[in-house]
PDBQT receptor file of N, H, CA, C and O in Angstrom, charges set to zero:
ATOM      1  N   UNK A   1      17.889  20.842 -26.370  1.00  0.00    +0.000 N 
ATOM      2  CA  UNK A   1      16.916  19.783 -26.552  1.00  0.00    +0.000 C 
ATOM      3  C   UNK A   1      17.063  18.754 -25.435  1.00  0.00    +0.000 C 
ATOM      4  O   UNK A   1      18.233  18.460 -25.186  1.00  0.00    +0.000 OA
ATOM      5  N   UNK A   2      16.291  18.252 -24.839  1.00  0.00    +0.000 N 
ATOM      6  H   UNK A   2      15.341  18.491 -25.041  1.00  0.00    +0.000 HD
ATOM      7  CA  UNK A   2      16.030  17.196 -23.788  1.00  0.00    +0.000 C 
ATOM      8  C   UNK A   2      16.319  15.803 -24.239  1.00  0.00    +0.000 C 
ATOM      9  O   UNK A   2      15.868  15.063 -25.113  1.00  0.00    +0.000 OA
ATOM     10  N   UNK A   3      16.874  15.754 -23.684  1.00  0.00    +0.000 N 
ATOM     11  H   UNK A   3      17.240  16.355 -22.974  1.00  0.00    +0.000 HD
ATOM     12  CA  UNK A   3      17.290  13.941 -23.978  1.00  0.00    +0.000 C 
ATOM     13  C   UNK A   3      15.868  12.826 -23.265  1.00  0.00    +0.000 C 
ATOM     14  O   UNK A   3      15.594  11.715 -23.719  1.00  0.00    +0.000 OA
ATOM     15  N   UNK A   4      15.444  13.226 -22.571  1.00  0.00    +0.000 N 
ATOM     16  H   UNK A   4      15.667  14.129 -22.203  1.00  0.00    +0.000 HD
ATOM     17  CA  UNK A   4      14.421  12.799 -21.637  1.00  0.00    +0.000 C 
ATOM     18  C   UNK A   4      13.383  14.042 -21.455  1.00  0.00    +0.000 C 
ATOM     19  O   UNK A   4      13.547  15.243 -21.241  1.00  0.00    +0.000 OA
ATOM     20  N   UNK A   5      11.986  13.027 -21.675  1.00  0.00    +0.000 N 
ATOM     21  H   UNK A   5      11.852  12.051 -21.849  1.00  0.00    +0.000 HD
ATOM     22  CA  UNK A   5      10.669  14.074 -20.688  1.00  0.00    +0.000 C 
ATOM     23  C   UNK A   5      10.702  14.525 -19.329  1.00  0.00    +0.000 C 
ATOM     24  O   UNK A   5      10.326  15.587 -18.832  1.00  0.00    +0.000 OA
ATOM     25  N   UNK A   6      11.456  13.064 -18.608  1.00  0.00    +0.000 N 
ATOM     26  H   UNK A   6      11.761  12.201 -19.012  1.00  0.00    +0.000 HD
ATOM     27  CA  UNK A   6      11.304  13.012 -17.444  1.00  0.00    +0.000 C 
ATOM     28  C   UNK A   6      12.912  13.600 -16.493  1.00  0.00    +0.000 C 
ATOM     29  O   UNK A   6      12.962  14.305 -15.485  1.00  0.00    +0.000 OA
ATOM     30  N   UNK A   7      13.475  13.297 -16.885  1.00  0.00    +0.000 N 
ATOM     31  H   UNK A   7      13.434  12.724 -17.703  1.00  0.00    +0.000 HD
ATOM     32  CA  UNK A   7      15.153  13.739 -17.284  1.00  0.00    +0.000 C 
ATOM     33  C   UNK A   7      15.814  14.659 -17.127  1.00  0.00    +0.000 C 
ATOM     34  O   UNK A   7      14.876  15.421 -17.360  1.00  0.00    +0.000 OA
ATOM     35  N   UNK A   8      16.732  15.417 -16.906  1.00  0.00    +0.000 N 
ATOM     36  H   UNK A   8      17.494  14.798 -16.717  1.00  0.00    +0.000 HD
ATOM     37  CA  UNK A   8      17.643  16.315 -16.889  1.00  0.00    +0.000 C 
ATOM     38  C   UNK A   8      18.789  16.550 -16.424  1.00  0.00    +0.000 C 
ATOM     39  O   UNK A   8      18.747  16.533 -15.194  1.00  0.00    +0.000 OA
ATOM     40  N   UNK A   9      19.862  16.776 -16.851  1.00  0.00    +0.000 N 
ATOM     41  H   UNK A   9      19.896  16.790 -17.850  1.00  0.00    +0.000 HD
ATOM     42  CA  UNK A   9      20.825  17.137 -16.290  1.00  0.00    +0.000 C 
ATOM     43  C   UNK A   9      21.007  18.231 -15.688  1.00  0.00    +0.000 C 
ATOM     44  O   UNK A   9      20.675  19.246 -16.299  1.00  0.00    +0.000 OA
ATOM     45  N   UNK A  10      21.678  18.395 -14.094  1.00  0.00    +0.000 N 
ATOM     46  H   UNK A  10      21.948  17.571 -13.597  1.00  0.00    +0.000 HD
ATOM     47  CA  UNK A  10      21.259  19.244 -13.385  1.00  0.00    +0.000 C 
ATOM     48  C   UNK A  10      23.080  20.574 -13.591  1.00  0.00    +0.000 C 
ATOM     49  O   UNK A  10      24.238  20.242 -13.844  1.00  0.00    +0.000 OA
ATOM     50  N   UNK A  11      22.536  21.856 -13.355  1.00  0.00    +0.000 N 
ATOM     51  H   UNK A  11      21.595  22.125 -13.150  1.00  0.00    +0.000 HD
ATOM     52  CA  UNK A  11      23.956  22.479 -13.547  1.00  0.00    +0.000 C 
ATOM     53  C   UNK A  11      24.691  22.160 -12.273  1.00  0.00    +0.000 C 
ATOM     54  O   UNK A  11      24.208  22.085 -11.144  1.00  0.00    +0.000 OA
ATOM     55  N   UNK A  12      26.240  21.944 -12.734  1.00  0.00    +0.000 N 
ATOM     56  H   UNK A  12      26.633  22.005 -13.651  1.00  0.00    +0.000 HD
ATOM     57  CA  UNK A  12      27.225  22.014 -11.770  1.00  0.00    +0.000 C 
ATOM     58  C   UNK A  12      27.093  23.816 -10.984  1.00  0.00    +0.000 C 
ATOM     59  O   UNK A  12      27.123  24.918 -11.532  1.00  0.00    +0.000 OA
ATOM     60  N   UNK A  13      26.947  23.419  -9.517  1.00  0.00    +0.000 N 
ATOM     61  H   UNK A  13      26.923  22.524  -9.072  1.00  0.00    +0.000 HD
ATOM     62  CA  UNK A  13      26.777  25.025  -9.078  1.00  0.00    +0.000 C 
ATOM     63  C   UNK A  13      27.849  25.062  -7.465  1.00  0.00    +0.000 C 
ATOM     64  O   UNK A  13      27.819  24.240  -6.550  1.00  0.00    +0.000 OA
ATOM     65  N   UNK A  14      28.380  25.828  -7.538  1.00  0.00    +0.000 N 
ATOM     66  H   UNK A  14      28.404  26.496  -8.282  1.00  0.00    +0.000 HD
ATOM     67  CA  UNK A  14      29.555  26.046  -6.380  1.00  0.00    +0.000 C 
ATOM     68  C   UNK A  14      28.866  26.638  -5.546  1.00  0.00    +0.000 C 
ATOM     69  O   UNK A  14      28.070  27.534  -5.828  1.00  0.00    +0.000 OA
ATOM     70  N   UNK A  15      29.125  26.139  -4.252  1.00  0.00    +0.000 N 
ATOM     71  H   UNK A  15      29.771  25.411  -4.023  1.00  0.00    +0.000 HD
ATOM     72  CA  UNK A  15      28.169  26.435  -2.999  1.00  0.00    +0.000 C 
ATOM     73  C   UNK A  15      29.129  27.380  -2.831  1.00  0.00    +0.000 C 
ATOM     74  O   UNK A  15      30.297  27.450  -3.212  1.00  0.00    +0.000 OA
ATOM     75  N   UNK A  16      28.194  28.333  -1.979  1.00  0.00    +0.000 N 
ATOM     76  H   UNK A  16      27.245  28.276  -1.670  1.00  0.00    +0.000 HD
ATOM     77  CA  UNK A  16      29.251  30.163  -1.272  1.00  0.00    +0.000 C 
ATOM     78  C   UNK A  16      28.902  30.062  -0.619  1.00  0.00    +0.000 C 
ATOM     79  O   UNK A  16      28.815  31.163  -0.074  1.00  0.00    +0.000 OA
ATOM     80  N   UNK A  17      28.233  28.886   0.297  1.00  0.00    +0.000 N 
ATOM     81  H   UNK A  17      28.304  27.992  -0.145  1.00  0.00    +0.000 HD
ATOM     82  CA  UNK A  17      27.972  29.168   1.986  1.00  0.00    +0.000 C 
ATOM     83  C   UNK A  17      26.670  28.484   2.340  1.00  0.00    +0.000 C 
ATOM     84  O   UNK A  17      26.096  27.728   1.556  1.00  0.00    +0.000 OA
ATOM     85  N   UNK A  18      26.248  28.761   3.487  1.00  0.00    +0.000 N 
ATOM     86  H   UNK A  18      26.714  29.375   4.124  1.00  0.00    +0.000 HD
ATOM     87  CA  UNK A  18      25.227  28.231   3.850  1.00  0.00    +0.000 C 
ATOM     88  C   UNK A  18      23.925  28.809   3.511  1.00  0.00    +0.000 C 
ATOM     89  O   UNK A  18      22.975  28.031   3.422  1.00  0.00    +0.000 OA
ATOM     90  N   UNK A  19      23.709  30.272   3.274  1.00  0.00    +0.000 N 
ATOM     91  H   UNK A  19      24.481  30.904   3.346  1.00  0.00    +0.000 HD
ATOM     92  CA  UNK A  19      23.111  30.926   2.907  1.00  0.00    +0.000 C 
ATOM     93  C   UNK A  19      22.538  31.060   1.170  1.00  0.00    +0.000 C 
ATOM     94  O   UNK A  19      21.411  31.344   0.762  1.00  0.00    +0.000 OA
ATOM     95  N   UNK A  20      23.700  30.760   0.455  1.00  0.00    +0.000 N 
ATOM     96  H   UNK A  20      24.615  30.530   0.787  1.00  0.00    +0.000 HD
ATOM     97  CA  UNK A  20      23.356  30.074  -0.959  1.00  0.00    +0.000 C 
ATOM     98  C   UNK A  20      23.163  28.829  -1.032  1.00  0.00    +0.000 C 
ATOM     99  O   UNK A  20      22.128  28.590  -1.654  1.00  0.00    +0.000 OA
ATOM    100  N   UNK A  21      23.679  27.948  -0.687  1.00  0.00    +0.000 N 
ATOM    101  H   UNK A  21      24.520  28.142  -0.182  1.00  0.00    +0.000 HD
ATOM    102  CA  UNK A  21      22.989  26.603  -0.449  1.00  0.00    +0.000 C 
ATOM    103  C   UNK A  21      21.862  26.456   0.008  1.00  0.00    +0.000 C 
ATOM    104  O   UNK A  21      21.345  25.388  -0.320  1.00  0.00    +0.000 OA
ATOM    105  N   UNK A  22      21.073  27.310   0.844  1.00  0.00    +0.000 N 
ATOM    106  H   UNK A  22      21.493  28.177   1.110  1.00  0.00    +0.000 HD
ATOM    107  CA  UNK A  22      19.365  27.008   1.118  1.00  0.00    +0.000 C 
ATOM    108  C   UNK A  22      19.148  27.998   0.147  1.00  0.00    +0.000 C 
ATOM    109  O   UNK A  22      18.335  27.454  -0.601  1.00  0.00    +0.000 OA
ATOM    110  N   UNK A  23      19.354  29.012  -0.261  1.00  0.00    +0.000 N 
ATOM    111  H   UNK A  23      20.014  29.454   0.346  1.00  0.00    +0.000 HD
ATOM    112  CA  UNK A  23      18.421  30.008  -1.538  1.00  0.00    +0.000 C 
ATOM    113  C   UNK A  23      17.963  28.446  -2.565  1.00  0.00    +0.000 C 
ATOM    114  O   UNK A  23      16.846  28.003  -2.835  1.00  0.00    +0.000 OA
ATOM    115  N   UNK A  24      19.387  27.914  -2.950  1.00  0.00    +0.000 N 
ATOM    116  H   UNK A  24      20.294  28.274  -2.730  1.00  0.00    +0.000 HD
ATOM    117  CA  UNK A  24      19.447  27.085  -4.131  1.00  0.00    +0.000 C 
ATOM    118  C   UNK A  24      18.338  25.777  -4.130  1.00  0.00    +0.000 C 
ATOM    119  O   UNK A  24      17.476  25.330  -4.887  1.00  0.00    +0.000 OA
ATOM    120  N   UNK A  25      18.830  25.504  -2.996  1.00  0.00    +0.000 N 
ATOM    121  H   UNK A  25      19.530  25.867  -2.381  1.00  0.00    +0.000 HD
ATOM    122  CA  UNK A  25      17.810  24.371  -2.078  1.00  0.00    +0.000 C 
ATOM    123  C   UNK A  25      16.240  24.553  -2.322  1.00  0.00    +0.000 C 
ATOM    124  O   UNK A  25      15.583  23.897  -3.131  1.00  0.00    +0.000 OA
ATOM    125  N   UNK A  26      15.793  25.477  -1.549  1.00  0.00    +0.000 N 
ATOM    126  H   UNK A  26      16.327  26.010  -0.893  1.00  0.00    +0.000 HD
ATOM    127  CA  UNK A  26      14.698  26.425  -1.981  1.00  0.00    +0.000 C 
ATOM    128  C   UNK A  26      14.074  26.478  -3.213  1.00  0.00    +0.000 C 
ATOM    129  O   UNK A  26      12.899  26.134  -3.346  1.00  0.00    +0.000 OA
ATOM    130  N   UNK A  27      14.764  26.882  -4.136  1.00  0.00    +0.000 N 
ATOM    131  H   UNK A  27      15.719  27.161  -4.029  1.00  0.00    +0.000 HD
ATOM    132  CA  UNK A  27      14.258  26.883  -5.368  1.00  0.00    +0.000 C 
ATOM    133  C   UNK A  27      14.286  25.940  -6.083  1.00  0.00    +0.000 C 
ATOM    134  O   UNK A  27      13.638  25.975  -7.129  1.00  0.00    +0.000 OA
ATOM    135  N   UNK A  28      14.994  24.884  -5.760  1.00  0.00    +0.000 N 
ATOM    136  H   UNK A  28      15.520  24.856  -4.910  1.00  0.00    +0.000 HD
ATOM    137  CA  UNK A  28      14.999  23.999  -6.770  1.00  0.00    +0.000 C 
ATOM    138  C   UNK A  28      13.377  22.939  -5.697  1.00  0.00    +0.000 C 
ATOM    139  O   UNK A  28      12.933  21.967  -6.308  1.00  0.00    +0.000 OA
ATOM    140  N   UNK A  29      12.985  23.128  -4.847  1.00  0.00    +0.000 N 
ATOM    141  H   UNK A  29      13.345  23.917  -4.351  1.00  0.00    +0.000 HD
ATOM    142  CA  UNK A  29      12.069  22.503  -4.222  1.00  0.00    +0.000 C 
ATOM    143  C   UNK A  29      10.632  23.116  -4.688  1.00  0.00    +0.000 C 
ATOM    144  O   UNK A  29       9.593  22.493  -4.903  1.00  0.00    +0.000 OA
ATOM    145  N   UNK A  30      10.990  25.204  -4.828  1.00  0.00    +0.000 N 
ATOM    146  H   UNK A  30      11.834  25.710  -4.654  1.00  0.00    +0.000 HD
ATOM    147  CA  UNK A  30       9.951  25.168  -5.404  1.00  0.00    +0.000 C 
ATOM    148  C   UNK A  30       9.456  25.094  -6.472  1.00  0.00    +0.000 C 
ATOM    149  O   UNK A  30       8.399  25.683  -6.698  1.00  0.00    +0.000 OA
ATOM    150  N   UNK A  31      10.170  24.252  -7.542  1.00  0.00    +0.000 N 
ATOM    151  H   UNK A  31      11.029  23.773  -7.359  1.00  0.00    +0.000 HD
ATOM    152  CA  UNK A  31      10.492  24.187  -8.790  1.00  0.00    +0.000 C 
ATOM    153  C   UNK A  31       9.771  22.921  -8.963  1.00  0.00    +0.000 C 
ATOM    154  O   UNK A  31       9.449  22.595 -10.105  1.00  0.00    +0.000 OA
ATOM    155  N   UNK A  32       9.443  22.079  -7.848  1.00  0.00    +0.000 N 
ATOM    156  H   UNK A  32       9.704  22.344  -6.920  1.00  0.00    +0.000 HD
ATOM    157  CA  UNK A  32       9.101  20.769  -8.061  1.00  0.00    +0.000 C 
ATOM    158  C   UNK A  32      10.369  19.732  -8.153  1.00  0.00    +0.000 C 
ATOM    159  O   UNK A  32      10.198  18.616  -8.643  1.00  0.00    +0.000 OA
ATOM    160  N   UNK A  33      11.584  20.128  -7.687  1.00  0.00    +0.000 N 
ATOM    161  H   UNK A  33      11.723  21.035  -7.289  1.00  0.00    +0.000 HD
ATOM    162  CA  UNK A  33      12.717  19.369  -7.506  1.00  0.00    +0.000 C 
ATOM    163  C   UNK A  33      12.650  18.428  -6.198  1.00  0.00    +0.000 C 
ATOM    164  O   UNK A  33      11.815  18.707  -5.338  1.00  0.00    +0.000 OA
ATOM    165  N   UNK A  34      13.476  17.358  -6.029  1.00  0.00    +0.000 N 
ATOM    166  H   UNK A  34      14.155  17.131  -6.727  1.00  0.00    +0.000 HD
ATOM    167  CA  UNK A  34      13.937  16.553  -5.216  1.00  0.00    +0.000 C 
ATOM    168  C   UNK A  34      14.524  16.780  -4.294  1.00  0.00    +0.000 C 
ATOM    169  O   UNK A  34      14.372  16.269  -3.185  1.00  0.00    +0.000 OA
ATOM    170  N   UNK A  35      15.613  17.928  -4.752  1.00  0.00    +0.000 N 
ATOM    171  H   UNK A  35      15.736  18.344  -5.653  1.00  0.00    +0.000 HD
ATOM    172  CA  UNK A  35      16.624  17.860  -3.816  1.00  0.00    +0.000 C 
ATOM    173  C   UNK A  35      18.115  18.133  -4.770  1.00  0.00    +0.000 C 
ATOM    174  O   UNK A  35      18.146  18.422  -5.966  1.00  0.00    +0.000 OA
ATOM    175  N   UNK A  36      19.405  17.929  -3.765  1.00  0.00    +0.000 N 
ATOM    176  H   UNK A  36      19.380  17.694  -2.793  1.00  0.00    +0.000 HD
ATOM    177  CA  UNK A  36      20.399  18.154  -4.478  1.00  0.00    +0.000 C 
ATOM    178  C   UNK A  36      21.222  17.037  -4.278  1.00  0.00    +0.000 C 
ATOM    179  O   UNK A  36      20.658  16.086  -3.736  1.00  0.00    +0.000 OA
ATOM    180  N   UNK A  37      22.717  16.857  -4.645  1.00  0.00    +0.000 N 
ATOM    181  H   UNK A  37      23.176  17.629  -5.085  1.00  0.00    +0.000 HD
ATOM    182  CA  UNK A  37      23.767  16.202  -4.020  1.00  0.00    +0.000 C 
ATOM    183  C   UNK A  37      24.546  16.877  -4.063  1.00  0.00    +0.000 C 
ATOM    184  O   UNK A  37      24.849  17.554  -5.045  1.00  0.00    +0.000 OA
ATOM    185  N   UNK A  38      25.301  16.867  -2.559  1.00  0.00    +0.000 N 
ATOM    186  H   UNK A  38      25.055  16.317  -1.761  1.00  0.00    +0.000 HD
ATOM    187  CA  UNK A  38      26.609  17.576  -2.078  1.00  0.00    +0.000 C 
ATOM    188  C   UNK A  38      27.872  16.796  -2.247  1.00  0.00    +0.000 C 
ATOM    189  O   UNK A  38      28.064  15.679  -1.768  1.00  0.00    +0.000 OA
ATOM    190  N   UNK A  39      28.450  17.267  -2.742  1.00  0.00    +0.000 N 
ATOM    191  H   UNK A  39      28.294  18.175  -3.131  1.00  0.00    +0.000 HD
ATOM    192  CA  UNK A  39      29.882  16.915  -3.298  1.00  0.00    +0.000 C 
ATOM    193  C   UNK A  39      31.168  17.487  -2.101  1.00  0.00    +0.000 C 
ATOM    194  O   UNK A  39      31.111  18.643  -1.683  1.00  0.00    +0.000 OA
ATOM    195  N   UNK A  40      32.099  16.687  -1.719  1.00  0.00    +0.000 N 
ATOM    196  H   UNK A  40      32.145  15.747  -2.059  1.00  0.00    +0.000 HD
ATOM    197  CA  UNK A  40      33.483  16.942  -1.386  1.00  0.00    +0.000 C 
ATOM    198  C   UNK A  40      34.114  17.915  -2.334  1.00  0.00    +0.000 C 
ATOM    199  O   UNK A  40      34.146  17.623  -3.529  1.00  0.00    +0.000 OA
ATOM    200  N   UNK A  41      34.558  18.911  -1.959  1.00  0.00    +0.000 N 
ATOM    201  H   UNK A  41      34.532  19.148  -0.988  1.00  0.00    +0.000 HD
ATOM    202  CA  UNK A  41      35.191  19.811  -3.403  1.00  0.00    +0.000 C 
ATOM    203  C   UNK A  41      36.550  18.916  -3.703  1.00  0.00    +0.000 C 
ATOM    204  O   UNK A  41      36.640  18.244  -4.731  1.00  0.00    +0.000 OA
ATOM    205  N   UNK A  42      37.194  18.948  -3.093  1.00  0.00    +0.000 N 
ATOM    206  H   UNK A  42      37.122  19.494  -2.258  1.00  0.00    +0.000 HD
ATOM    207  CA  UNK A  42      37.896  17.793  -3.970  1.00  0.00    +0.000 C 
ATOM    208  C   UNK A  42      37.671  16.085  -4.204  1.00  0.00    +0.000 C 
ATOM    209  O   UNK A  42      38.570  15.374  -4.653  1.00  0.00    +0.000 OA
ATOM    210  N   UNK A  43      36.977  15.822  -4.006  1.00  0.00    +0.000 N 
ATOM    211  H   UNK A  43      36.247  16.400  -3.642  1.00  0.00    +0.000 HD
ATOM    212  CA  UNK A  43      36.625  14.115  -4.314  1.00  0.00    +0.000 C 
ATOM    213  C   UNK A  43      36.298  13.973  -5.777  1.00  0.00    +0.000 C 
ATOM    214  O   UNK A  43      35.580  14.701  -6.463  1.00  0.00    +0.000 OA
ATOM    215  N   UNK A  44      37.226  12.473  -6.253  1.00  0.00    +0.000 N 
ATOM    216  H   UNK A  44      37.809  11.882  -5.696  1.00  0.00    +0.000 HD
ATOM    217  CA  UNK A  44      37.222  12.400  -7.000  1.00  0.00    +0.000 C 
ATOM    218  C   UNK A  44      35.405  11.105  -7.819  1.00  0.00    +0.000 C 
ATOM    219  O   UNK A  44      34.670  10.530  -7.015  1.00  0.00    +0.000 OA
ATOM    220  N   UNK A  45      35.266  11.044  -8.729  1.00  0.00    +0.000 N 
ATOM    221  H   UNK A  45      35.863  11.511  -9.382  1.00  0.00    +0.000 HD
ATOM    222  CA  UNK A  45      34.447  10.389  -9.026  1.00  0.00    +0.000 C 
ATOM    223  C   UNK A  45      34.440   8.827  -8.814  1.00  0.00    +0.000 C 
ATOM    224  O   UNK A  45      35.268   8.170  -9.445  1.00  0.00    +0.000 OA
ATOM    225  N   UNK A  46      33.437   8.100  -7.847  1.00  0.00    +0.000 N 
ATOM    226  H   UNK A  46      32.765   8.633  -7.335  1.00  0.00    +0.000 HD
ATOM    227  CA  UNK A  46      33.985   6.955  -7.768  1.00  0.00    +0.000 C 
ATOM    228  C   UNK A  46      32.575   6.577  -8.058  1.00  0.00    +0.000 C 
ATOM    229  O   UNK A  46      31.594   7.294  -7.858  1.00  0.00    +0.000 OA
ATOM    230  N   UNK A  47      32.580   5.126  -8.653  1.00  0.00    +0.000 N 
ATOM    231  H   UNK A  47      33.377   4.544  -8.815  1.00  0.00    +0.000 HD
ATOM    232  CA  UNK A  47      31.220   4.281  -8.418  1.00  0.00    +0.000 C 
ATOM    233  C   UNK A  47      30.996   3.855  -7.238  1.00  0.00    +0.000 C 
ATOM    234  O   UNK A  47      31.769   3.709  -6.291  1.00  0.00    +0.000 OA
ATOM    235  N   UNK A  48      29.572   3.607  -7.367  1.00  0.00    +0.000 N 
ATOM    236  H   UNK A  48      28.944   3.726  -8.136  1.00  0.00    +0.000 HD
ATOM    237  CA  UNK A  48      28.930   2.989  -5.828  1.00  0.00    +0.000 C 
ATOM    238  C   UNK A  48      28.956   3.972  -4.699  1.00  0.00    +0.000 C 
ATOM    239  O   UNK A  48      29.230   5.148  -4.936  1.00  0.00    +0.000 OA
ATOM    240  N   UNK A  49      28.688   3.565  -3.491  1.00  0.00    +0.000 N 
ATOM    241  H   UNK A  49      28.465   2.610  -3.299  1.00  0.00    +0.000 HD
ATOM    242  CA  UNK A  49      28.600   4.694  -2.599  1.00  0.00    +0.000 C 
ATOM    243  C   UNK A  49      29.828   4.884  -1.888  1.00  0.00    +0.000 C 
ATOM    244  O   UNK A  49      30.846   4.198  -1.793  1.00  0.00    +0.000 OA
ATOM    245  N   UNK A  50      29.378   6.304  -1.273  1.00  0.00    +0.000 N 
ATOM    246  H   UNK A  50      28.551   6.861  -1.350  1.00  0.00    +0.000 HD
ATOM    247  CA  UNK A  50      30.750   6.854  -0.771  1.00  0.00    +0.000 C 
ATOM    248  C   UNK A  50      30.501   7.815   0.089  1.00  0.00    +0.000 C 
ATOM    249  O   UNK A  50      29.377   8.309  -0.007  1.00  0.00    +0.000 OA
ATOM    250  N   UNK A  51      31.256   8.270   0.968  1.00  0.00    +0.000 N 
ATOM    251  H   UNK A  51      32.168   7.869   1.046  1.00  0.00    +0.000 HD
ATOM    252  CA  UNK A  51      31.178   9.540   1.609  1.00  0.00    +0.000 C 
ATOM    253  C   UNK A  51      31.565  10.990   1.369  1.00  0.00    +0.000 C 
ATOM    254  O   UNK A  51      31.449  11.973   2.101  1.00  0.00    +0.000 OA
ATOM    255  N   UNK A  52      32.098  10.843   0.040  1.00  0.00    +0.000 N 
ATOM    256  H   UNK A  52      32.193  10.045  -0.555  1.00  0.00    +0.000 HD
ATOM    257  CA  UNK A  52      32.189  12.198  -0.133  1.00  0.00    +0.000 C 
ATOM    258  C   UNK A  52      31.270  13.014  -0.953  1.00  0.00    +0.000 C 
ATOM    259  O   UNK A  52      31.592  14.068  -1.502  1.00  0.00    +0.000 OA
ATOM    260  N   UNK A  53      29.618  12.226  -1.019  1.00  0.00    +0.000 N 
ATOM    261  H   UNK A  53      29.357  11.370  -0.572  1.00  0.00    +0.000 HD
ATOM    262  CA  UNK A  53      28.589  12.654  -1.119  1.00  0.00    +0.000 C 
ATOM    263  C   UNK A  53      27.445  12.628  -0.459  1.00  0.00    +0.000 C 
ATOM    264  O   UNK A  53      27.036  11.705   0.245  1.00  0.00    +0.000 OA
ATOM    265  N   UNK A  54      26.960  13.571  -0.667  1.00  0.00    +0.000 N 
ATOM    266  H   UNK A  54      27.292  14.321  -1.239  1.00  0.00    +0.000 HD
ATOM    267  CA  UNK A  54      25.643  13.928   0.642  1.00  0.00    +0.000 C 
ATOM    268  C   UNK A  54      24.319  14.047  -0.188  1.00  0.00    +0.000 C 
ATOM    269  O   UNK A  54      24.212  15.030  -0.922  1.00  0.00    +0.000 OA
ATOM    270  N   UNK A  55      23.286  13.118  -0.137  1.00  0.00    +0.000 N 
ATOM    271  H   UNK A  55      23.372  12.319   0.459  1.00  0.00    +0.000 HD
ATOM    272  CA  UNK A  55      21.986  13.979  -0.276  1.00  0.00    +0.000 C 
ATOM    273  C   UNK A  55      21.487  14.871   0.329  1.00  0.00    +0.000 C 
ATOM    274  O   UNK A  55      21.770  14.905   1.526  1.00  0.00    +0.000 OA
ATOM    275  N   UNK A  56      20.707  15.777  -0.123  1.00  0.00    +0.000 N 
ATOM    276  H   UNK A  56      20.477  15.749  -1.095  1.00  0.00    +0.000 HD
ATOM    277  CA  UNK A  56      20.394  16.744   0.710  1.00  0.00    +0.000 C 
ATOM    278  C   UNK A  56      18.600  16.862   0.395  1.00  0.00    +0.000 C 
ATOM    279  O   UNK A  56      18.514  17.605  -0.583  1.00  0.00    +0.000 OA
ATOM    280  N   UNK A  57      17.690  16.587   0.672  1.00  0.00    +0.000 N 
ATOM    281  H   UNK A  57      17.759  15.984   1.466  1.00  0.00    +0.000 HD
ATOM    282  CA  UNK A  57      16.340  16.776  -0.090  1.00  0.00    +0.000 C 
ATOM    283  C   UNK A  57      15.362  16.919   1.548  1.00  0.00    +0.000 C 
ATOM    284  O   UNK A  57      15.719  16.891   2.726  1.00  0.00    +0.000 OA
ATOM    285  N   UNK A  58      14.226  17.052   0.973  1.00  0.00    +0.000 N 
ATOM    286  H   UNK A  58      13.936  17.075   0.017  1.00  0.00    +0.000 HD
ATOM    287  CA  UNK A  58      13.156  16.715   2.429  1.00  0.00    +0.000 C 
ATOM    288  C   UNK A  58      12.259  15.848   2.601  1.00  0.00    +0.000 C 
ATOM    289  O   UNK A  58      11.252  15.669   1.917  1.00  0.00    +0.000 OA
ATOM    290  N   UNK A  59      12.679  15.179   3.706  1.00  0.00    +0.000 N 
ATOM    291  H   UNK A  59      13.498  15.324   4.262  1.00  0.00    +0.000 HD
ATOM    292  CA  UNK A  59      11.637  14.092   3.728  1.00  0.00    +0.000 C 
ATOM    293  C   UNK A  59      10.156  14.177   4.067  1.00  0.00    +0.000 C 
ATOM    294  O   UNK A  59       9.674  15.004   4.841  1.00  0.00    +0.000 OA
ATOM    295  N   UNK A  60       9.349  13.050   3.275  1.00  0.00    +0.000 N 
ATOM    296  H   UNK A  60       9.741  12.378   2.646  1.00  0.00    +0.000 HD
ATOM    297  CA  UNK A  60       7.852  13.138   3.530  1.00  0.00    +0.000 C 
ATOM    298  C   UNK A  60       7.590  13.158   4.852  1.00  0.00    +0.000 C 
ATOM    299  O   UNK A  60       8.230  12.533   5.698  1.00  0.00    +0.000 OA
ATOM    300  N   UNK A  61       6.515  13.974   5.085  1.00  0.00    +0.000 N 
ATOM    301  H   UNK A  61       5.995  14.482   4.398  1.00  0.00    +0.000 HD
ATOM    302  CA  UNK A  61       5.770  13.657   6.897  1.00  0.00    +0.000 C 
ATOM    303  C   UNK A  61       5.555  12.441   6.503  1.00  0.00    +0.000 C 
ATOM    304  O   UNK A  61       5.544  11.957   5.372  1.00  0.00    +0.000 OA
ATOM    305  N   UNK A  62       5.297  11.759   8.038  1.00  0.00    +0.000 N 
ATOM    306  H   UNK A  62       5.305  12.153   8.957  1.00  0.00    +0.000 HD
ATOM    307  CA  UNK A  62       4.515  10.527   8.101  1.00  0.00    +0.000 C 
ATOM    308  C   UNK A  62       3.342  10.376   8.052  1.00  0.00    +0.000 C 
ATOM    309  O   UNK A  62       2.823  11.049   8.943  1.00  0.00    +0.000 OA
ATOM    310  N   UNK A  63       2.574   9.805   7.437  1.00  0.00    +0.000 N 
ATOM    311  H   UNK A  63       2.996   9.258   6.714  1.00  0.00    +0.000 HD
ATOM    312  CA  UNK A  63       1.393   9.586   7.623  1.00  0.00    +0.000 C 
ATOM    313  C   UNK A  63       0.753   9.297   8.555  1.00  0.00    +0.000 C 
ATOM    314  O   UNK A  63       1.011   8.189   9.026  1.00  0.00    +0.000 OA
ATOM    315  N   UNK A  64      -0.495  10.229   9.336  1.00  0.00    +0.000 N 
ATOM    316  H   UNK A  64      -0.705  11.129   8.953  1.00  0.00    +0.000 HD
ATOM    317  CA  UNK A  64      -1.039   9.905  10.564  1.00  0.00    +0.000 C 
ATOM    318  C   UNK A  64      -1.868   8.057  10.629  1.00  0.00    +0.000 C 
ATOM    319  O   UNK A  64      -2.387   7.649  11.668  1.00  0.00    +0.000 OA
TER     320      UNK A  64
């Protein structure tokens, strides 16, 4: 059951490379997704920002 309409919690998924990381990428874009966040495999959870996370999504063209 969904806690949210808009909402979801996304699965924890272990990258195998560069090649599964764009399949995953991929699909979750053509899914109508955002994008992902890349995690440090070992970093621990901190508030606020940090570097041992990466967005990863695509940005809008610019408007002519």
């Amino acid at each position: 059951m969904a806690l949210h309409k808009f909402i979801q919690v996304a699965p924890y998924v272990e990258c195998e490379g560069k090649t599964h990381l764009e399949n995953v990428f991929l699909d979750i874009i053509e899914n109508k997704g955002e994008g992902i966040i890349l995690r440090l495999p070992n970093a621990s959870h901190k508030g606020g920002r940090t570097s041992d996370y990466l967005k990863f999504k695509v940005l809008p063209l610019p408007l002519p």
